[in-house]
C-alpha positions as a Markdown table, in Angstrom:
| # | Residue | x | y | z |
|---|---|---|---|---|
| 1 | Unk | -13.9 | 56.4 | -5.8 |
| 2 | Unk | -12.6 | 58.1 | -2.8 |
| 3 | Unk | -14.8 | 58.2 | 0.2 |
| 4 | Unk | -14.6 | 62.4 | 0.2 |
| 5 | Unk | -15.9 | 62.1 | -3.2 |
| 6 | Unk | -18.5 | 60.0 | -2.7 |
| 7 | Unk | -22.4 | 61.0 | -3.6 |
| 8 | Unk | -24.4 | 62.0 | -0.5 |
| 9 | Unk | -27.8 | 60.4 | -0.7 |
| 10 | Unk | -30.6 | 62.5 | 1.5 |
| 11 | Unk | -33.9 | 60.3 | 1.3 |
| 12 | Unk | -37.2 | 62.7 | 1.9 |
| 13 | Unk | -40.6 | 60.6 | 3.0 |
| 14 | Unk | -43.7 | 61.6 | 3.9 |
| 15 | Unk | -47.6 | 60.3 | 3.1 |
| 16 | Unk | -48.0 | 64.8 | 3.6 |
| 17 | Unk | -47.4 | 65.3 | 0.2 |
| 18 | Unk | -47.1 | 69.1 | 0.3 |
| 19 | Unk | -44.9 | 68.8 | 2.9 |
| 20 | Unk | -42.4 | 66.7 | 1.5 |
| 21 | Unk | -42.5 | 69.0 | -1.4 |
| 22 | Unk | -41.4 | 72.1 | 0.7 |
| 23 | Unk | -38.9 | 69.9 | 2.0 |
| 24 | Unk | -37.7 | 68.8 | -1.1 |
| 25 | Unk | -37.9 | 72.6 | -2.6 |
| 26 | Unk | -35.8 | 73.8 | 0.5 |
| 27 | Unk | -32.7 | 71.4 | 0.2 |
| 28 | Unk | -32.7 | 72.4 | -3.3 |
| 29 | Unk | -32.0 | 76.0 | -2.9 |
| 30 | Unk | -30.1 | 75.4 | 0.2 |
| 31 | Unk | -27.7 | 72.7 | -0.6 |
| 32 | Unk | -25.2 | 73.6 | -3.9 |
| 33 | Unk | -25.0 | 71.6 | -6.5 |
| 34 | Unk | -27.9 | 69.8 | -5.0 |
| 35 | Unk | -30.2 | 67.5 | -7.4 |
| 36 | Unk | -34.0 | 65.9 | -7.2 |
| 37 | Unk | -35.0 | 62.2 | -7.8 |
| 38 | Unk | -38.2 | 61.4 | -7.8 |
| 39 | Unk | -40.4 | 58.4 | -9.2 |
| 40 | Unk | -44.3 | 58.9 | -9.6 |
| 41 | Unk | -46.0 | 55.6 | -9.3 |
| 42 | Unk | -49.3 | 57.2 | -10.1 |
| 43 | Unk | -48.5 | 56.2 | -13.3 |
| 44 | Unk | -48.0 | 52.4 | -12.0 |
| 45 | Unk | -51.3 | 51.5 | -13.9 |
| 46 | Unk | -50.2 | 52.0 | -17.2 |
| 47 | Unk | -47.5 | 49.8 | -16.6 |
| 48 | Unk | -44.8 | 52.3 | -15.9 |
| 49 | Unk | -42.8 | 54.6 | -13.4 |
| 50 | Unk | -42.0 | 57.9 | -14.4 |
| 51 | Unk | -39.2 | 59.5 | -13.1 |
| 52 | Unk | -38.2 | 62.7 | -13.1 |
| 53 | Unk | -34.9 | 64.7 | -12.3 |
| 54 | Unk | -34.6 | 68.6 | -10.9 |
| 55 | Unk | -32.7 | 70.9 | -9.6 |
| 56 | Unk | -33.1 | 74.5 | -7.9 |
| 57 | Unk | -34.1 | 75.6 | -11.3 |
| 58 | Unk | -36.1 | 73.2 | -12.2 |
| 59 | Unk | -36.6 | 70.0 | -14.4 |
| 60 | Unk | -33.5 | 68.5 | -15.8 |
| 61 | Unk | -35.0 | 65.4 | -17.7 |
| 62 | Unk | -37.6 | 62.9 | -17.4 |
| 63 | Unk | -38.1 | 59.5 | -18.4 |
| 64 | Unk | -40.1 | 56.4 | -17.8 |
| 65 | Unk | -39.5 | 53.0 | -16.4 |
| 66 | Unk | -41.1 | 50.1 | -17.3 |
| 67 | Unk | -42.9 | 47.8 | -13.8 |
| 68 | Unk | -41.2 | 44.8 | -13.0 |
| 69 | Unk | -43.4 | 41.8 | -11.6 |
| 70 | Unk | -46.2 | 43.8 | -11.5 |
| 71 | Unk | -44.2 | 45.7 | -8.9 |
| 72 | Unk | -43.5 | 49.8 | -8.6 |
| 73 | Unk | -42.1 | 49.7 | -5.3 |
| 74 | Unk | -39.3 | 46.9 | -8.0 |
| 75 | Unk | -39.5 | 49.1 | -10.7 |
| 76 | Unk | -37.8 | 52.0 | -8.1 |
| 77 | Unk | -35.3 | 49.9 | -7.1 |
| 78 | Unk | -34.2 | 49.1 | -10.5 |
| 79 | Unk | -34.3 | 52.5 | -12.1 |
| 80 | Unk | -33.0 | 54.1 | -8.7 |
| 81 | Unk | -29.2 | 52.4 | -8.9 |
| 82 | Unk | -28.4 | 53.4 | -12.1 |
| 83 | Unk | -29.9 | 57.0 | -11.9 |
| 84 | Unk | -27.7 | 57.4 | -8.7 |
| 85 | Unk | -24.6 | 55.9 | -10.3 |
| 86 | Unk | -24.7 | 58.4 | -13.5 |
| 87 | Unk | -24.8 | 61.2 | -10.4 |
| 88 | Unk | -22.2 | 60.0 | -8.6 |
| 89 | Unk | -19.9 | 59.3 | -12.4 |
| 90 | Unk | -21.0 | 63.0 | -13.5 |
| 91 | Unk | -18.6 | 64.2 | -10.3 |
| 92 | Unk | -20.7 | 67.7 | -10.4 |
| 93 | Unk | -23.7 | 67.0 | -8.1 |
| 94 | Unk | -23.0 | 67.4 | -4.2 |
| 95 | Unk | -26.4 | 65.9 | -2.6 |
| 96 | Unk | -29.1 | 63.6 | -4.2 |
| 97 | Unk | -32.5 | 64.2 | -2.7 |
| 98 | Unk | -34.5 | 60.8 | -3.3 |
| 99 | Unk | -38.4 | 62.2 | -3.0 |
| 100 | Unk | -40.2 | 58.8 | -2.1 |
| 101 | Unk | -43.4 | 58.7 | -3.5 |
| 102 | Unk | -46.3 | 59.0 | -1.0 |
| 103 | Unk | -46.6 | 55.4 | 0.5 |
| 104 | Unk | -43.0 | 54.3 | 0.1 |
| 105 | Unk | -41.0 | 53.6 | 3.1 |
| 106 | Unk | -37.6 | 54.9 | 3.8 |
| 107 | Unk | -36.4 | 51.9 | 5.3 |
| 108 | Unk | -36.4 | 50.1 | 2.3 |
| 109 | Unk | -35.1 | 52.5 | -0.5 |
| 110 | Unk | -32.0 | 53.5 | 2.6 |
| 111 | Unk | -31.2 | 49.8 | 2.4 |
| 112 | Unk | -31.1 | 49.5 | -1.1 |
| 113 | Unk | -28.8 | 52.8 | -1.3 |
| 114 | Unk | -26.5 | 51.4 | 1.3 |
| 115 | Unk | -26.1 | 47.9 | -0.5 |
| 116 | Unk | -25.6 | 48.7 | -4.1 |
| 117 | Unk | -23.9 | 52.1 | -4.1 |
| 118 | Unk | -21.2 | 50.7 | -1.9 |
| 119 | Unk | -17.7 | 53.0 | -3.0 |
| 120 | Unk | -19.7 | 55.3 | -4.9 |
| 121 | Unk | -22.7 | 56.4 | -2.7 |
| 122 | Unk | -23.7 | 56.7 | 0.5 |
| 123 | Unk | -27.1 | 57.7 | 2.7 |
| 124 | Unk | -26.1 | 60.8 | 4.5 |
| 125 | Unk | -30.1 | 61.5 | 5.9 |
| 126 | Unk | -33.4 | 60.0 | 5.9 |
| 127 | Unk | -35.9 | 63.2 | 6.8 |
| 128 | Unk | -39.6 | 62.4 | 7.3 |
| 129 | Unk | -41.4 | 65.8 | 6.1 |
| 130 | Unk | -44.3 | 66.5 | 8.9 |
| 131 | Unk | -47.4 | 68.8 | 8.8 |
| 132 | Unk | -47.5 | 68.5 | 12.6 |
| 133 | Unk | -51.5 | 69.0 | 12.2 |
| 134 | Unk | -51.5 | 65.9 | 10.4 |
| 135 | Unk | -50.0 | 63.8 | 12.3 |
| 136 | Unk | -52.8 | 62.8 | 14.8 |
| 137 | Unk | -55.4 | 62.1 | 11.8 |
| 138 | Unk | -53.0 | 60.3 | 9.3 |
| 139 | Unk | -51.8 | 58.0 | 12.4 |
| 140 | Unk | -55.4 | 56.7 | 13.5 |
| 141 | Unk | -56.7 | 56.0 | 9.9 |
| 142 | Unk | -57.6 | 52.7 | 9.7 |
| 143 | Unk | -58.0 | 52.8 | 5.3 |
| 144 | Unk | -56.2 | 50.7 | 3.6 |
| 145 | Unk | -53.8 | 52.7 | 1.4 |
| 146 | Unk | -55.6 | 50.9 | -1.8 |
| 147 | Unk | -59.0 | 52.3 | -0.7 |
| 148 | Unk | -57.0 | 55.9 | -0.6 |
| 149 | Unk | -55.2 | 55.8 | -4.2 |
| 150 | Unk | -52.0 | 55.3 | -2.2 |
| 151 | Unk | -50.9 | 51.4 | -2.6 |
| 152 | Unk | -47.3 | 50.9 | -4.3 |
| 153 | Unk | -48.8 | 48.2 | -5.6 |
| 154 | Unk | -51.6 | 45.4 | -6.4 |
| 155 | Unk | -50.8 | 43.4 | -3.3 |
| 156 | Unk | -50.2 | 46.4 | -1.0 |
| 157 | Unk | -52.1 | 45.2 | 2.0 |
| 158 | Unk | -50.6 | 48.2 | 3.8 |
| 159 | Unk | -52.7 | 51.1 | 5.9 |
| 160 | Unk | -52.4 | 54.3 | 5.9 |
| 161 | Unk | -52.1 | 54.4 | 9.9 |
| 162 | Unk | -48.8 | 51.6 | 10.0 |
| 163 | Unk | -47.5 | 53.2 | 7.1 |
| 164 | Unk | -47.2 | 57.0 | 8.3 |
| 165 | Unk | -45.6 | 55.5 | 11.7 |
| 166 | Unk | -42.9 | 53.4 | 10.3 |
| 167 | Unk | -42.1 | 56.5 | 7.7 |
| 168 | Unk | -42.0 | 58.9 | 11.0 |
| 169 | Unk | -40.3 | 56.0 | 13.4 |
| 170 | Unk | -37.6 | 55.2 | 10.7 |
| 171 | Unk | -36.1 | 58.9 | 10.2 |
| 172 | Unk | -33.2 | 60.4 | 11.7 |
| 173 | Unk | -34.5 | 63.7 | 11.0 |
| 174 | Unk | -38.1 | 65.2 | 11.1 |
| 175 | Unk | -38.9 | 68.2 | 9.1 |
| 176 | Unk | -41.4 | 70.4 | 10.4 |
| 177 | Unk | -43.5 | 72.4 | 8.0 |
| 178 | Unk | -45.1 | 75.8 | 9.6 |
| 179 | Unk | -48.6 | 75.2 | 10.5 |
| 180 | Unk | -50.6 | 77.4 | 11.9 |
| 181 | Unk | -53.1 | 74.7 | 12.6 |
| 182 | Unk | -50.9 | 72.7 | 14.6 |
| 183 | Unk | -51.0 | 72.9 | 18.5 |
| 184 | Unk | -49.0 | 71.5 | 21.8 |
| 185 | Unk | -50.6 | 68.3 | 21.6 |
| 186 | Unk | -49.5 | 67.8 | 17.9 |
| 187 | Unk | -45.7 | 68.5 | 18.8 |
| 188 | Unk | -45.8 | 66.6 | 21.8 |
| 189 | Unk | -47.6 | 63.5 | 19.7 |
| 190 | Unk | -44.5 | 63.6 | 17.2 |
| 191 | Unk | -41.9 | 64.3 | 20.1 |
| 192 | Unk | -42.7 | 60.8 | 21.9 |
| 193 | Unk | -43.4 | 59.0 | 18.6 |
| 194 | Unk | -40.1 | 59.1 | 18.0 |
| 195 | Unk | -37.8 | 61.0 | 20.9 |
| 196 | Unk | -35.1 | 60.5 | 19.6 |
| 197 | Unk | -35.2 | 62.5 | 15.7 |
| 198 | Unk | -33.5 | 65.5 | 15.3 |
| 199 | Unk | -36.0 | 68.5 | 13.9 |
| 200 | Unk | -35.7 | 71.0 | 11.8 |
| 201 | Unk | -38.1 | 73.1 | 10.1 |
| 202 | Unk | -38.7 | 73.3 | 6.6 |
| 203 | Unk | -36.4 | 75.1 | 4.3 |
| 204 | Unk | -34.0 | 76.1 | 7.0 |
| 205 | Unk | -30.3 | 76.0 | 7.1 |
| 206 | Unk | -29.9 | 73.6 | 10.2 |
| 207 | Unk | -32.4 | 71.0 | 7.8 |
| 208 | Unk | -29.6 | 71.0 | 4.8 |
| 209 | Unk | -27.1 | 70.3 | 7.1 |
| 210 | Unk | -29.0 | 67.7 | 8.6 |
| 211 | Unk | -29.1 | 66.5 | 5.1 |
| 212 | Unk | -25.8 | 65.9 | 5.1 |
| 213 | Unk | -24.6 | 64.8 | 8.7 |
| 214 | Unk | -24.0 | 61.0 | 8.3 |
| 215 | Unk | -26.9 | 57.9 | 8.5 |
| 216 | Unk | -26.1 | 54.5 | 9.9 |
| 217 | Unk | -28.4 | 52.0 | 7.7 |
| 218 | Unk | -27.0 | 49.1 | 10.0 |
| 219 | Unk | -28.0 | 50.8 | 13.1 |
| 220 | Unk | -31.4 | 52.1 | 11.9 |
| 221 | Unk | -32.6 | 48.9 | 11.0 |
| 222 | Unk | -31.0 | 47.4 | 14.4 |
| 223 | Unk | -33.3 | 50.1 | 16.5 |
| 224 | Unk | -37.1 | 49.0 | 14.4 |
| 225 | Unk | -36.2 | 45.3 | 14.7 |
| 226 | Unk | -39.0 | 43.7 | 17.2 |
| 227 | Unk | -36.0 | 42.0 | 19.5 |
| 228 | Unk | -33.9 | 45.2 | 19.8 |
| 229 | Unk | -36.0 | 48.1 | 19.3 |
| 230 | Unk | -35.4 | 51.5 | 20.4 |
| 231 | Unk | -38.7 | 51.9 | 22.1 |
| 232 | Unk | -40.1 | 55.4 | 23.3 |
| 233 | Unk | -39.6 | 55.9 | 27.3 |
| 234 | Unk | -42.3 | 56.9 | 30.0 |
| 235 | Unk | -43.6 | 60.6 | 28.8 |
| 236 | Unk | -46.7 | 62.8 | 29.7 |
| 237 | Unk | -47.0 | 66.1 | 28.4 |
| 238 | Unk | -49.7 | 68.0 | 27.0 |
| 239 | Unk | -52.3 | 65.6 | 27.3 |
| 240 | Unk | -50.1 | 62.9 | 25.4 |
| 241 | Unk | -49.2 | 60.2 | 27.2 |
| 242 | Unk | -46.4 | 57.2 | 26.7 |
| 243 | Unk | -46.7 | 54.0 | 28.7 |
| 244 | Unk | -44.0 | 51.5 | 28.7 |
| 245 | Unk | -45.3 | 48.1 | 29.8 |
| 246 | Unk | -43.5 | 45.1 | 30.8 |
| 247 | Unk | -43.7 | 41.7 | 32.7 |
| 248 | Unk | -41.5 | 38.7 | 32.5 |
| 249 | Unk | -44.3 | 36.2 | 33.0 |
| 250 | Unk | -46.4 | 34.8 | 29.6 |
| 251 | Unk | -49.0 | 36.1 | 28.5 |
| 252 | Unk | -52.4 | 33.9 | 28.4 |
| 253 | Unk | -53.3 | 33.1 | 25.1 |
| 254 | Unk | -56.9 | 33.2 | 25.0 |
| 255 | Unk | -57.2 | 36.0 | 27.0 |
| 256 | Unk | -55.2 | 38.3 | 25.5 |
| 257 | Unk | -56.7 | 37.3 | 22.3 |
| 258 | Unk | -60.0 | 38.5 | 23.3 |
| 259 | Unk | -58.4 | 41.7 | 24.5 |
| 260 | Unk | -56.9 | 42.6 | 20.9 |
| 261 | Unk | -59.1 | 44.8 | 19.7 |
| 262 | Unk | -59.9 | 46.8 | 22.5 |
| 263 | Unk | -56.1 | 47.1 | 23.4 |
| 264 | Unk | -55.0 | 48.1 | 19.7 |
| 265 | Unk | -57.9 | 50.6 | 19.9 |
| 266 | Unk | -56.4 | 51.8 | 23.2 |
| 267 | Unk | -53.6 | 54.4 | 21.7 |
| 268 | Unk | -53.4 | 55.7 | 18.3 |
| 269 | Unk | -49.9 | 53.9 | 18.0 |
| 270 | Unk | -48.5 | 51.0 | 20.1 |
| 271 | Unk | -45.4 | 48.4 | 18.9 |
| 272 | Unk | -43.2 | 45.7 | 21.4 |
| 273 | Unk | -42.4 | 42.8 | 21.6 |
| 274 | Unk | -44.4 | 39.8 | 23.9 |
| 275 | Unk | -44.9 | 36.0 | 24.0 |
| 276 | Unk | -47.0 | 33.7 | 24.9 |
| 277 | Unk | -47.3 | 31.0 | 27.7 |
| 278 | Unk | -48.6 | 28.1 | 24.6 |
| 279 | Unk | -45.7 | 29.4 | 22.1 |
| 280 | Unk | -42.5 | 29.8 | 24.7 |
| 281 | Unk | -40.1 | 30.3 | 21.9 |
| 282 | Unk | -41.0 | 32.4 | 19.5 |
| 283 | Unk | -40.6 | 36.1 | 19.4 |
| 284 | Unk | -43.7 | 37.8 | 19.1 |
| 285 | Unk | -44.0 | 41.4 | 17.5 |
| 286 | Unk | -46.9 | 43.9 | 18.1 |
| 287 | Unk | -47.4 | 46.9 | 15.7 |
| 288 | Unk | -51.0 | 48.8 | 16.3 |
| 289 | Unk | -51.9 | 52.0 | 14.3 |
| 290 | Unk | -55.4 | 53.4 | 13.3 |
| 291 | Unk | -57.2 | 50.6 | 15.1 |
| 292 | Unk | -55.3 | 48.2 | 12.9 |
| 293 | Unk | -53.0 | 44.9 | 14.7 |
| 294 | Unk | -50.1 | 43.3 | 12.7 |
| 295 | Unk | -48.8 | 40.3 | 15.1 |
| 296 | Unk | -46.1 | 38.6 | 13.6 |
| 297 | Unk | -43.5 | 35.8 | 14.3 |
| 298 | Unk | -40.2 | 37.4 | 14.3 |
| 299 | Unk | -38.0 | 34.1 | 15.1 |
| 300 | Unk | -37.1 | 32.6 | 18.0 |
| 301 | Unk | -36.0 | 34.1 | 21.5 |
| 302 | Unk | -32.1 | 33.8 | 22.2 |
| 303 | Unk | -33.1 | 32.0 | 25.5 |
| 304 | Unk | -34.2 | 29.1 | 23.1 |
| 305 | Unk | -31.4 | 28.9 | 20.9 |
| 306 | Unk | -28.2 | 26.3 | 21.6 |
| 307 | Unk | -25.2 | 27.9 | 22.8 |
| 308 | Unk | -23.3 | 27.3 | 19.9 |
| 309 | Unk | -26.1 | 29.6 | 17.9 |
| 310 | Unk | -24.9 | 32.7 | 19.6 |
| 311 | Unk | -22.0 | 32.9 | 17.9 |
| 312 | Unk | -24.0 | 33.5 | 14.6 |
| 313 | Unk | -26.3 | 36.3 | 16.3 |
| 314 | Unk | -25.9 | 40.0 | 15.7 |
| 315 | Unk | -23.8 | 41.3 | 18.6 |
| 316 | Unk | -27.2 | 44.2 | 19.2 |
| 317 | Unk | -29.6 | 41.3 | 19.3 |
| 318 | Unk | -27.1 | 39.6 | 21.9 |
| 319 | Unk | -27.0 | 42.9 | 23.9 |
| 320 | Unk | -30.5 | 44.0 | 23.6 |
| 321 | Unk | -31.3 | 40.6 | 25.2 |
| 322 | Unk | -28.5 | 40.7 | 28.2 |
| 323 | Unk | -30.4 | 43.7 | 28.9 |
| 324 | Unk | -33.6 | 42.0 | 29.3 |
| 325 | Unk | -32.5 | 38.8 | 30.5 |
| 326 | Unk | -34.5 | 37.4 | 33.7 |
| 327 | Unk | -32.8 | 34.6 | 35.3 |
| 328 | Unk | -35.6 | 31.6 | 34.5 |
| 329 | Unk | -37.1 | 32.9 | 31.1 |
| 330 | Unk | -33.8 | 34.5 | 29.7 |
| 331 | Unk | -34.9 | 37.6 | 26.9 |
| 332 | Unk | -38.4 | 35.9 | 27.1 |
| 333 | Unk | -40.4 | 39.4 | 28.0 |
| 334 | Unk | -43.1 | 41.7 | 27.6 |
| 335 | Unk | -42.6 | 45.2 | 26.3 |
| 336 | Unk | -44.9 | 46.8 | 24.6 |
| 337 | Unk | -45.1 | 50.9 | 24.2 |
| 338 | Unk | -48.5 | 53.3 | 23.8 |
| 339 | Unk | -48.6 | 56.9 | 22.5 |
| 340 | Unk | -51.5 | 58.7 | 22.8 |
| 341 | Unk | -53.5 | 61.5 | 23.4 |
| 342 | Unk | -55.9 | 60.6 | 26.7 |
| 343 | Unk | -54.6 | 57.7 | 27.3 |
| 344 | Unk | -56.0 | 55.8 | 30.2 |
| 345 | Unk | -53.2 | 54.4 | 31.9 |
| 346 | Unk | -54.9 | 52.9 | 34.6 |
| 347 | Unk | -57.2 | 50.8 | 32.6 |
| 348 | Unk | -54.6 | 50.0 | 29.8 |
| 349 | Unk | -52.5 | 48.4 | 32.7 |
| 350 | Unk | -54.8 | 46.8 | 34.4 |
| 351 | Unk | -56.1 | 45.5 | 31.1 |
| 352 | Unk | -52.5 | 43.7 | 30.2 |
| 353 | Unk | -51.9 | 42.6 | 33.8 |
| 354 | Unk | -55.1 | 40.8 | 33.3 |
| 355 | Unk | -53.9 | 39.1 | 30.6 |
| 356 | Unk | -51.1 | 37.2 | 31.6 |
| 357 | Unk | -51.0 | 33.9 | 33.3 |
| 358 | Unk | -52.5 | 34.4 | 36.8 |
| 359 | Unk | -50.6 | 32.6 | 40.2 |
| 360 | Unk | -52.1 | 29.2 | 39.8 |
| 361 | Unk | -51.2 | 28.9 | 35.8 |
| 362 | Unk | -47.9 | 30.2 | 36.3 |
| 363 | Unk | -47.1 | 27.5 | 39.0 |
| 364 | Unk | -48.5 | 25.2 | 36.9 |
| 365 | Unk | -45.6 | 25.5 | 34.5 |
| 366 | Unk | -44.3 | 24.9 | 31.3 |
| 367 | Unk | -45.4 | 21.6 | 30.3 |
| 368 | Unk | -49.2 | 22.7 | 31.2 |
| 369 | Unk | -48.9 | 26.1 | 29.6 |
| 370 | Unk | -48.8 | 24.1 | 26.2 |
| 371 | Unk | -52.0 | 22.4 | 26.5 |
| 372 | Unk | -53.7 | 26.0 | 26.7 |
| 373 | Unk | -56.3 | 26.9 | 24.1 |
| 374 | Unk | -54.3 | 28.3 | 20.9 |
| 375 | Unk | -55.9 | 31.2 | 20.1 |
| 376 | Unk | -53.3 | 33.0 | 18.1 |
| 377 | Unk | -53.0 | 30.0 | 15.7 |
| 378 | Unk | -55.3 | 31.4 | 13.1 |
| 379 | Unk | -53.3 | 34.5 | 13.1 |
| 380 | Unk | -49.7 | 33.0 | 13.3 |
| 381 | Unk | -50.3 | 29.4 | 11.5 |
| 382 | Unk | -52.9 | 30.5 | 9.0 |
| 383 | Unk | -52.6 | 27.7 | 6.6 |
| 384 | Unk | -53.5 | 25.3 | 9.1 |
């Protein structure tokens, strides 16, 4: 298929369901030939997916799929592909709008657009819908999306709080709904969560051509992986604050162990990378929302890695560490981000500076930094 002919593939997210439902209903009547996927894994108990299909005028058909591995988030995927490919074969729709369900991620169902409608499809948009009034009390609950009817599926371990950010952080495009509710602080919150979207209200004529202005899957994951991510810059307006942090010396593991919770309660969103003075090699990645901490092992710095290993490395990775390079620990750094209304700076610093190695263990060096207490192995090793 020629590439002018190819399907254009819009993907609309969003845990505001009525939002991402105006969203939905606006691309439809603004976009010809325009036409609705949606699968509802409410229905994921009764061992199906059911999916439906509409258009401007309403339902075109419906059907059900059945859950693979116990999975709906699986049982998307495999219905998705085909659905698209009968679209794309049909020659007479213009735009696909993929409605996620409420706790799917964008990230994800972009990906799987991008690898298995090569020739035939292609993501043109991935719009986040936003209540702007929500954004605030979605991004600092702490409930588990089981406990609020929202997990994609058994295992879903998932919050609501980590779950809204990534949907917001991951979009090109952020589609404001009118609310009269909604107030400076709100738009500033979503303006420094993710400075870089393009926004566009609901329904409006600049959204559907968002819809359709071009989406780099390559580059999107690139800017939310922990080495390379496109972090949010120093900001303060409104009473919302953005504090970029960063230090080339380790941090100390058992005191910034004891300093979790009352830094990941510090901001209602926070994400970076950092390492530790007892784990010099490995990459560590921080994402905080609602009060909740995922610290995970993302690899191994490039400063660690033989020569020869470069070669294999993503040539973003490679530039995203010449930029942080330091000429002892290589990309070895500290950067981590908080967004918050009243944030207290100050004390947030002063609370990291405290944290890492102080004169004396630094000069100590290497070899001693490994005999320090391993806090973090409980959370990084925890089958030992």
């Amino acid at each position: 298929m020629d590439d002018n002919r190819k399907l254009s593939v819009a993907v609309v997210s969003g845990l505001h369901s009525d939002a991402r439902r105006e969203v939905v209903e606006g691309l439809l009547r603004a976009v010809p030939r325009s036409v609705a996927l949606h699968h509802d894994l409410t229905t994921a108990d009764g061992g199906t997916v059911r999916r439906t299909v509409r258009d401007a005028s309403g339902e075109r058909s419906a059907g059900e799929a059945p859950l693979v591995n116990d999975c709906a988030c699986c049982a998307l995927r495999e219905d998705l592909i085909p659905e698209l490919e009968r679209l794309a074969s049909d020659g007479s729709t213009r735009l696909a709008v993929l409605e996620l369900w409420d706790s799917v991620e964008p990230k994800a169902m972009a990906e799987v657009v991008a690898a298995h409608g090569a020739g035939w499809a292609e993501v043109t948009s991935v719009i986040t819908a936003v209540d702007p009034a929500l954004v605030l009390p979605y991004l600092v609950n702490g409930d588990d999306l089981a406990d609020a009817g929202l997990a994609a599926a058994a295992t879903d371990q998932r919050t609501v709080g980590d779950t809204w950010a990534r949907q917001l952080e991951y979009a090109s495009v952020l589609a404001l709904t009118d609310s009269e509710a909604a107030d400076d602080e709100d738009r500033a919150l979503i303006g420094q969560l993710h400075p870089t979207a393009r926004h566009a209200a609901a329904g409006s004529h600049a959204l559907a051509e968002l819809a359709l202005s071009g989406f780099d899957v390559e580059a999107a994951a690139a800017r939310q992986h922990p080495a390379c991510a496109l972090l949010p810059q120093e900001a303060d307006a409104s009473g919302v604050s953005t504090l970029v942090w960063r230090s080339h010396r380790p941090f100390h593991p058992e005191r910034l162990y004891d300093a979790l919770e009352d830094l990941c309660c510090a901001a209602a969103r926070s994400r970076g990378r950092f390492w530790l003075a007892d784990r010099p090699d490995t990459l560590l990645s921080w994402d905080a929302a609602g009060g909740a901490l995922c610290v995970e092992d993302t690899g191994p710095w490039l400063a660690s890695l033989p020569d020869a290993a470069w070669e294999m490395v993503p040539p973003f990775r490679r530039a995203a560490a010449a930029l942080d390079w330091h000429p002892e620990h290589g990309d070895r750094c500290q950067h981590l981000v908080f967004v918050s209304p009243g944030l207290d700076r100050e004390g947030l610093t002063a609370l990291l500076d405290s944290c890492l190695l102080t004169d004396a263990e630094y000069t100590a060096g290497p070899e001693a930094w490994k005999s320090l207490p391993p806090a973090f192995d409980p959370l990084l090793d925890p089958a030992h």
